[in-house]
C-alpha positions as CSV (number, residue, x, y, z in Angstrom):
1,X,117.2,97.0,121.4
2,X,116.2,95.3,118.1
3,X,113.0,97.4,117.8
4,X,115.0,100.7,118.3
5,X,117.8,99.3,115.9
6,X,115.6,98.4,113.2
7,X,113.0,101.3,113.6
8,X,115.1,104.2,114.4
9,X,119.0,103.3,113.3
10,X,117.7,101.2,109.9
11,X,120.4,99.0,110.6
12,X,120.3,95.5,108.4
13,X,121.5,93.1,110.7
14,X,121.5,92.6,114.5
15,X,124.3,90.8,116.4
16,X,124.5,88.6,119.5
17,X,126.8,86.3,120.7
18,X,127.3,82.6,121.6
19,X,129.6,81.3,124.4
20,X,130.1,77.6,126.1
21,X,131.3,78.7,129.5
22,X,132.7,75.5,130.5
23,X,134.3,74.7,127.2
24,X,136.3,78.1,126.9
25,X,137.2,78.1,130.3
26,X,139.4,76.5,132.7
27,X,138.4,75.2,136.0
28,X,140.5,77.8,137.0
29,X,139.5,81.0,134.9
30,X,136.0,80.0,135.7
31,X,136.1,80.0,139.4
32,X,138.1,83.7,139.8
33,X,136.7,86.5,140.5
34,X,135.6,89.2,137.7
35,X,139.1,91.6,136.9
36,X,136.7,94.3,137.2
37,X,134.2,93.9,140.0
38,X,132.0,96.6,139.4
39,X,131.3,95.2,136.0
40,X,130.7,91.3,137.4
41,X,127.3,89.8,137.2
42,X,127.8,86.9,139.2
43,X,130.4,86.2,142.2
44,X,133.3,84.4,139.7
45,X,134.3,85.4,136.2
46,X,132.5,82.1,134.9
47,X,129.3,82.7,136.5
48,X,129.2,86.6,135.2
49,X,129.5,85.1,131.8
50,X,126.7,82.6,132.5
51,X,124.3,85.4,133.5
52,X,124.6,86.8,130.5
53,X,123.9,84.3,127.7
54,X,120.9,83.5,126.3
55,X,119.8,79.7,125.6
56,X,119.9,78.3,122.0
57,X,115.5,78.7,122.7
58,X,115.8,82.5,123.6
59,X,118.5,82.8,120.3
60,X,115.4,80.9,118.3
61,X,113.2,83.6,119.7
62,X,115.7,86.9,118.7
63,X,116.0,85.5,115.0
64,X,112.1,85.0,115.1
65,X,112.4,88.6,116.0
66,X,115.0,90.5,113.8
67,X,112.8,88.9,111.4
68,X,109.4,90.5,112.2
69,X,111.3,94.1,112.2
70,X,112.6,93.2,109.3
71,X,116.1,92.5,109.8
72,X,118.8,89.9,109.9
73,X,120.2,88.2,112.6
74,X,123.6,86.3,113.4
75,X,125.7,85.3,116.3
76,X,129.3,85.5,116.8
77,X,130.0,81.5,118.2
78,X,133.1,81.2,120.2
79,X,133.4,77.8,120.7
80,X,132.1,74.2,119.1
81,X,129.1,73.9,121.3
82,X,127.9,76.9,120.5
83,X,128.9,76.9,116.8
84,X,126.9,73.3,116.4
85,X,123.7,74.7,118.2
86,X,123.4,78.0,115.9
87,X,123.8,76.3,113.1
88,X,120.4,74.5,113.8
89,X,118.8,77.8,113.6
90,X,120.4,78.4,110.3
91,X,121.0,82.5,110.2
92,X,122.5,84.3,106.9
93,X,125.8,84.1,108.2
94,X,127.9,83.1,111.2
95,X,130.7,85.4,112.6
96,X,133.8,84.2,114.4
97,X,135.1,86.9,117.0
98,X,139.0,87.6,116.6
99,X,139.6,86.1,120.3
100,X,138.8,82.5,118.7
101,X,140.0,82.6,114.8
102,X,142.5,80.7,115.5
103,X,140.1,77.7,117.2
104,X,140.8,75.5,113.8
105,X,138.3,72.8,114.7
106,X,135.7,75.7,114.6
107,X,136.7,76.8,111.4
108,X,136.1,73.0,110.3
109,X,133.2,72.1,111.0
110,X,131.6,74.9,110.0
111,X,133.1,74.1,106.8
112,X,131.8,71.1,107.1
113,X,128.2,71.6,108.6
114,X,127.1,75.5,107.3
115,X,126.0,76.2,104.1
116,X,125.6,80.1,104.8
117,X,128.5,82.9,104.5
118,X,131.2,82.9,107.7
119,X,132.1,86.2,108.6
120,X,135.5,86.4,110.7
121,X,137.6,89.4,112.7
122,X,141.1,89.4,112.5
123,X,142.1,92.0,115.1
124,X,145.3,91.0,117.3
125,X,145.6,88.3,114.3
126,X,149.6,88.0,112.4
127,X,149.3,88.2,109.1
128,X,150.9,84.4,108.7
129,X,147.8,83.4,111.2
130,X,145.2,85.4,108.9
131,X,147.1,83.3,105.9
132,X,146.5,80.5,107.6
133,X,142.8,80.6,107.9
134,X,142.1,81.8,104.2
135,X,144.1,78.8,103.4
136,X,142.2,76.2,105.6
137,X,138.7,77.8,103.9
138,X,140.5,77.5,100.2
139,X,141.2,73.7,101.1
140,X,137.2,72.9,101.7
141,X,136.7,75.2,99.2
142,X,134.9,77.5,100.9
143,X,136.8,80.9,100.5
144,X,134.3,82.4,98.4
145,X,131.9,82.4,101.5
146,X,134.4,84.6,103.5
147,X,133.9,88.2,104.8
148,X,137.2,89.3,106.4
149,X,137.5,92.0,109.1
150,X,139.7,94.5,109.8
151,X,139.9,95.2,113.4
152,X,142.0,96.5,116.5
153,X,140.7,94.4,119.1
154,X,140.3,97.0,122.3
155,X,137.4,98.6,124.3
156,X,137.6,101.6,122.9
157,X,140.4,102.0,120.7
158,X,141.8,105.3,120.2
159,X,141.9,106.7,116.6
160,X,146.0,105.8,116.0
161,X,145.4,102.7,116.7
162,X,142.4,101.7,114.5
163,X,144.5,101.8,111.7
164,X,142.2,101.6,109.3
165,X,144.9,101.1,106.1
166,X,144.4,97.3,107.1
167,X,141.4,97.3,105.2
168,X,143.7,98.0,101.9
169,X,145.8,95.4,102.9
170,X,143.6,92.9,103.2
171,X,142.2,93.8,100.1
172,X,145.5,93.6,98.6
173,X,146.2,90.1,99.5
174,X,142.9,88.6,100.0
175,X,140.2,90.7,98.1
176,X,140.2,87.8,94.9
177,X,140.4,85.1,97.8
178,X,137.4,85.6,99.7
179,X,133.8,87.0,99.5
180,X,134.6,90.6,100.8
181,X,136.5,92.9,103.4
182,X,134.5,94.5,106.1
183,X,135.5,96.7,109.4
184,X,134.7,96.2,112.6
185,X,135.0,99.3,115.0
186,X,135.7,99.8,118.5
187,X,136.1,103.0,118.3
188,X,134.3,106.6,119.3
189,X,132.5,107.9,117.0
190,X,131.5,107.4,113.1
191,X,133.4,109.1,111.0
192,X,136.0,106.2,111.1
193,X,133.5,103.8,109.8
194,X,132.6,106.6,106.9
195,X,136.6,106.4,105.7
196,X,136.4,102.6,105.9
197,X,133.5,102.3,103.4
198,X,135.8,104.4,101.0
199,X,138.1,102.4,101.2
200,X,136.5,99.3,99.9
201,X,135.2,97.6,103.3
202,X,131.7,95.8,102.4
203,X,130.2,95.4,106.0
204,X,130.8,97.9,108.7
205,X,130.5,96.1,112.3
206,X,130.3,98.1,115.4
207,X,128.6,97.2,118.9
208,X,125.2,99.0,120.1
209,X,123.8,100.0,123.5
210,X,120.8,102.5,124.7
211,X,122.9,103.7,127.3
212,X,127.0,104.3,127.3
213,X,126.7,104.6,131.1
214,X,125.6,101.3,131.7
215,X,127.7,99.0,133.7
216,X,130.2,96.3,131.0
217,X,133.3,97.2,129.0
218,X,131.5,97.2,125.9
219,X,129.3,100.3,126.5
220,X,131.8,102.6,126.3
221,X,132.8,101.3,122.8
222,X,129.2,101.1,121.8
223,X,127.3,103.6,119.8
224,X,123.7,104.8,121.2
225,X,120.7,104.8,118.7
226,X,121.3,108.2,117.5
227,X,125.1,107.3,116.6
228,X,124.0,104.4,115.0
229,X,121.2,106.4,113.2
230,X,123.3,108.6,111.8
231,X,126.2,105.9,110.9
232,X,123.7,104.0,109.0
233,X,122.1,107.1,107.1
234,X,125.4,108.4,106.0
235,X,127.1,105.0,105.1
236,X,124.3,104.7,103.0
237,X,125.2,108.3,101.5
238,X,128.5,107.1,101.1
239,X,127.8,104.1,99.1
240,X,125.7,105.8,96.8
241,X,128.1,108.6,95.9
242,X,130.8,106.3,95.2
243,X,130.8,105.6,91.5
244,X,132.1,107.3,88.4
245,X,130.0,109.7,86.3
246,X,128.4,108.1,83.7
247,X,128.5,110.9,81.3
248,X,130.8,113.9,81.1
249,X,128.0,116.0,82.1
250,X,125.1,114.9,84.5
251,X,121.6,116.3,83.3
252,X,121.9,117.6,87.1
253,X,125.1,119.7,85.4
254,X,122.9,121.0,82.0
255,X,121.1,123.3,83.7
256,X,124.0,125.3,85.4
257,X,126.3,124.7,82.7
258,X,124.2,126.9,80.3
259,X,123.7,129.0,82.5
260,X,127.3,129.5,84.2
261,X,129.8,127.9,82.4
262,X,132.3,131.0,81.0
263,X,133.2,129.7,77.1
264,X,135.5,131.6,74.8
265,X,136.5,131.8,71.3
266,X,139.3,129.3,72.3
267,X,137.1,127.2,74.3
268,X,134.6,127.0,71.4
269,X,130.6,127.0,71.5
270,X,128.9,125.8,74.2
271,X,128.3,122.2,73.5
272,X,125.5,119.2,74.9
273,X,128.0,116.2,75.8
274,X,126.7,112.8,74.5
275,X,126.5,109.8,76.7
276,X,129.7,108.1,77.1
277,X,130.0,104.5,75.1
């Protein structure tokens, strides 16, 4: 999956994700069985989630990885055990999933312990709780280090709902506050994630699988290498068409303009616009 994301999508960062089964759940929530049961990996809810994490050695191993093909790697970290063990490997960023942004001891220590950028979701987040985090990263001084995401936190969410006019909120209130705004997507599709880069989002998150029909909640939500191919190609498009025109005429505009432009005696002679100071 990194090769293909890499190699074939161009993608600049692959993301995994870091749970503590026993510290997130309760006696209780581990021992029940999977909600879904088609979907379970293990006979409880707590051992499906322990069949499919990866050991701090095998996370070592996928950062040695993403960086052989070239890319970055992070780790969404739900919990403090798992937040204290990816900081050893040191990645370009952490991410903190919406379902735990409010875990405030998280928030603290890696304050308090990570040097690097802290990326963190917001989706089924109030706006006082979203306040309340900026405010806990402006006390250690560590705003500036803050990517905030606008998301709708469901598997897939349909296109009402993603609301992406978040992202200019956000941007409103928080835009001087932190390092940037970003989107992450759980939604069908790319075009979404096109209209989110217009409208100021930095980083563009969504989930990736080689197969939709595979069994988990998350394929469905996930784009396939081609999707993501073509999501990272055009957001790249995007990005470079948005600025203003330097001049009033582009030298790509010269040509055609002598050539087409209709001028009158009211319009004047054809003129070569100078560069604009």
């Amino acid at each position: 999956m990194i090769s293909v994301a890499a190699k074939v999508c161009k993608v600049d960062v692959a993301k995994f994700q870091k749970r503590c089964n026993r510290e997130l759940l309760s006696p209780q929530e581990y021992a029940s069985p999977h909600p879904v049961p088609e979907n379970a990996y293990g006979s409880s809810y707590g051992l499906h989630r322990e069949a499919l994490e990866f050991s701090l050695d095998q996370h070592a191993d996928l950062k040695q990885y993403c960086e052989l093909e070239g890319i970055s790697y992070t780790t969404s970290v739900w919990d403090l055990t798992s937040a204290k063990e990816i900081c050893t490997l040191n990645p370009d960023f952490i991410k903190i999933a919406s379902a735990t942004n409010l875990h405030m001891d998280l928030h603290r220590y890696l304050c308090e312990n990570f040097a690097n950028k802290i990326h963190i979701s917001v989706g089924m987040t109030t706006l006082d709780e979203v306040e309340r985090i900026v405010a806990l990263y402006e006390d250690y001084r560590r705003a500036k280090d803050v990517v905030l995401y606008a998301c709708t936190s469901g598997y897939p969410v349909s296109f009402q709902d993603v609301c992406l006019l978040e992202i200019e909120r956000l941007r409103t209130l928080y835009e001087d506050r932190v390092a940037a705004i970003g989107f992450s997507g759980h939604h069908l599709g790319i075009a979404v994630d096109l209209a989110a880069v217009t409208l100021g989002a930095a980083w563009v998150e969504r989930h990736f699988t080689l197969d939709r029909t595979w069994k988990g909640t998350d394929h469905a939500a996930s784009l396939e290498p081609e999707g993501m191919r073509r999501l990272a190609r055009d957001i790249r498009a995007v990005m470079n068409s948005m600025s203003f025109k330097p001049t009033e005429i582009l030298d790509v505009e010269l040509v055609q303009r002598r050539k087409l432009k209709w001028m009158s005696e009211e319009t004047g002679p054809l003129r070569v616009v100078q560069q604009q100071a």
